[in-house]
C-alpha positions as CSV (number, residue, x, y, z in Angstrom):
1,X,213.2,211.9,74.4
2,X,212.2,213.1,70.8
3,X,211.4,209.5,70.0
4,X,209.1,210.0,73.1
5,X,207.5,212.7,71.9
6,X,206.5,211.5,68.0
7,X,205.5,208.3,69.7
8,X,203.3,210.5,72.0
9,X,201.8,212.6,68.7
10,X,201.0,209.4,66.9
11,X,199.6,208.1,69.7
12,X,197.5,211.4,70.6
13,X,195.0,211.0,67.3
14,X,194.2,207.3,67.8
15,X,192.7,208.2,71.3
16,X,191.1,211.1,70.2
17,X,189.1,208.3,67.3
18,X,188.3,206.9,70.3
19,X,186.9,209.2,72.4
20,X,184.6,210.8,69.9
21,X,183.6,207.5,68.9
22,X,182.3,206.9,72.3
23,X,180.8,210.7,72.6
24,X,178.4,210.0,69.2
25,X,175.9,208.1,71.2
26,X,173.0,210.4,72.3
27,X,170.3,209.4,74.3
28,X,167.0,211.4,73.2
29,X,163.4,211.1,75.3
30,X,160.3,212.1,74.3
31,X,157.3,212.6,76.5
32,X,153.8,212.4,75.1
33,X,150.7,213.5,77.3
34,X,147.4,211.5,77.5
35,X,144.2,213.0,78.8
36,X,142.0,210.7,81.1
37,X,138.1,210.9,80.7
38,X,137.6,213.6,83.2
39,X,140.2,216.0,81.0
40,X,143.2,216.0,83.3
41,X,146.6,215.2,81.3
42,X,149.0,213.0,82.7
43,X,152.4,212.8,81.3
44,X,154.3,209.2,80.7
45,X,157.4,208.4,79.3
46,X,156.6,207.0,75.6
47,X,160.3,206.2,74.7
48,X,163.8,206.3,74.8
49,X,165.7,206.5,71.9
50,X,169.5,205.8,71.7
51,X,170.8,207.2,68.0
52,X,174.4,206.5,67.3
53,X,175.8,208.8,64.8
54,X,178.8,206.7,63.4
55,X,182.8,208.9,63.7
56,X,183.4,210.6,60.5
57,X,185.9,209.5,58.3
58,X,187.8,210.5,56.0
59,X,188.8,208.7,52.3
60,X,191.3,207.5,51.9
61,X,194.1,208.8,48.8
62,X,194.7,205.2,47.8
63,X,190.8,204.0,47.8
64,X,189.3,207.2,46.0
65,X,192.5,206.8,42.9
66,X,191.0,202.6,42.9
67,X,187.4,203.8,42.8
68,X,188.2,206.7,40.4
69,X,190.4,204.7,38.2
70,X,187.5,201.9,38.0
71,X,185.1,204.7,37.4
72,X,187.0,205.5,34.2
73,X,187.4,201.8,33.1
74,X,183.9,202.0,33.2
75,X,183.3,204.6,31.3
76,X,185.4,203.6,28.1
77,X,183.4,200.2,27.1
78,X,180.3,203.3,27.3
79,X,182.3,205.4,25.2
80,X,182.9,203.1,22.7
81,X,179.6,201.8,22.3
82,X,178.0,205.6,21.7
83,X,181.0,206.1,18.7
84,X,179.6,203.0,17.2
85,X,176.3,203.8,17.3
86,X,177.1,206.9,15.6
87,X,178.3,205.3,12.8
88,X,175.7,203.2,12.7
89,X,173.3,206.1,12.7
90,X,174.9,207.6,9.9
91,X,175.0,205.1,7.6
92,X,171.6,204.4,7.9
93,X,170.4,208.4,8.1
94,X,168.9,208.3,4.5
95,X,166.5,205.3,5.0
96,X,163.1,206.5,4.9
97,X,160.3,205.9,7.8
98,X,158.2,203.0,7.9
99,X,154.6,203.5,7.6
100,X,154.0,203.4,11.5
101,X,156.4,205.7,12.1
102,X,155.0,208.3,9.8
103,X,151.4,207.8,11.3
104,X,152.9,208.6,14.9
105,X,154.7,211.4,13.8
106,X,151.5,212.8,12.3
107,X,149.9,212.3,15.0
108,X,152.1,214.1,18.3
109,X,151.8,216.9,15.0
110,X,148.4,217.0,14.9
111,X,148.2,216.8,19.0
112,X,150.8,219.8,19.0
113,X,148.7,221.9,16.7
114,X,145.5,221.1,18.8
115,X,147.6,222.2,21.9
116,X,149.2,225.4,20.4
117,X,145.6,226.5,18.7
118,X,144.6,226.2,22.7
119,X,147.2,228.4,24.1
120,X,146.4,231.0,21.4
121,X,143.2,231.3,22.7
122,X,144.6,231.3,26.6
123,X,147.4,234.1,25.2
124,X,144.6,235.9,23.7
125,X,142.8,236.5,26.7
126,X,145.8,236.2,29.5
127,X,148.8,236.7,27.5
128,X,151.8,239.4,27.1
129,X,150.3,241.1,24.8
130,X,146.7,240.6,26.0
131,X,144.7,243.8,26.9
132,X,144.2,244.4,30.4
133,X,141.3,242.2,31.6
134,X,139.7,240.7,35.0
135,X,141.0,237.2,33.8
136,X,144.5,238.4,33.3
137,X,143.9,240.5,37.0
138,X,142.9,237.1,38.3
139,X,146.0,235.3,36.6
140,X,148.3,237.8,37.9
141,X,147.2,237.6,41.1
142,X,147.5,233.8,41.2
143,X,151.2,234.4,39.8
144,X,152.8,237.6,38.0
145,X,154.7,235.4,36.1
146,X,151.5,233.8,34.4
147,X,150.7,236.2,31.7
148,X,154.6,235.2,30.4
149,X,154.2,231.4,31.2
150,X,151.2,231.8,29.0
151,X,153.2,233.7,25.8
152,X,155.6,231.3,26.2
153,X,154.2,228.3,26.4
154,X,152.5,229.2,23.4
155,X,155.4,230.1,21.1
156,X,157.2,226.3,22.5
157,X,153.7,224.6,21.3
158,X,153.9,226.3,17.9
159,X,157.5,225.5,17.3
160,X,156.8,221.5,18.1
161,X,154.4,221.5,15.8
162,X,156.3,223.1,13.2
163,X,159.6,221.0,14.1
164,X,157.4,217.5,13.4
165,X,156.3,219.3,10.3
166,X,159.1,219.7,8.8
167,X,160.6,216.8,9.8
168,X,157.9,214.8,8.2
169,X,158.6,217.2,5.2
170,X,162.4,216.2,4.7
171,X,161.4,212.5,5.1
172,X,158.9,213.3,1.8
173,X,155.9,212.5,3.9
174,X,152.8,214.5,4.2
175,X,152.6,217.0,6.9
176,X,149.8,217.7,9.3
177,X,147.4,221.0,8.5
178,X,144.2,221.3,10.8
């Protein structure tokens, strides 16, 4: 009689698979309605979709410990590839840039000091700090946030700028002054 009854719990979630398997089928319909020259709207049956929504299912212990475990054999190979590079990196962190290199560098400078002397301007008349104004009305009806965006965008745009400076200065290059 107990065997009965574990055979009968076993049993019990097997069917229950089953049965929602079975109840994950739903049948939609959609009408649409057409209107004939004379304006009167007749209604047909456009389609009828049947969307099966497959049983949920849980993972497995054994197949998420494989995936994870292959997950981290992929990761080492990775791992040990970046700690090369780094030494890589450092033993060639004194060489000096090549003449393209410098040139580019000059240039995103120069383009950052062009976009930071515009954002001045935009700060000067929308800004923080800016006195009160119908263009900084306007901006802060657009967005109350904007008057901030603006101050802050131009602080980022002056701190590029000066970054690729001094960058250029520790390589011994000439830095960029419009």
């Amino acid at each position: 009689m107990v065997k009965d009854r574990c055979e009968a719990i076993c049993q019990a979630p097997k069917q229950n698979q089953k049965e929602n398997q079975n109840k994950t089928h739903i049948l939609m319909q959609s009408n649409t309605y057409h209107s004939d020259d004379n304006g009167a709207k007749e209604a047909t049956e456009s389609s009828q979709l049947a969307t099966a929504f497959p049983a949920p299912s849980r993972l497995a212990r054994r197949s998420f410990l494989r995936r994870l475990g292959l997950g981290a054999a992929l990761l080492v190979p990775g791992a040990a590839l970046l700690r090369g590079s780094g030494k890589t990196l450092a033993a060639n962190g004194s060489q000096t840039l090549t003449p393209g290199d410098v040139a580019i560098l000059q240039l995103l400078a120069a383009a950052e000091l062009i976009e930071a002397d515009l954002w001045q301007q935009y700060k000067e008349l929308g800004g923080v700090d800016s006195p009160e104004s119908g263009y900084r009305a306007g901006l802060e009806i657009l967005d109350g946030d904007q008057p901030q965006y603006i101050s802050d965008n131009t602080d980022d745009e002056l701190s590029h700028a000066a970054f690729l400076n001094a960058y250029l200065r520790s390589k011994g290059e000439r830095q960029v002054n419009l």
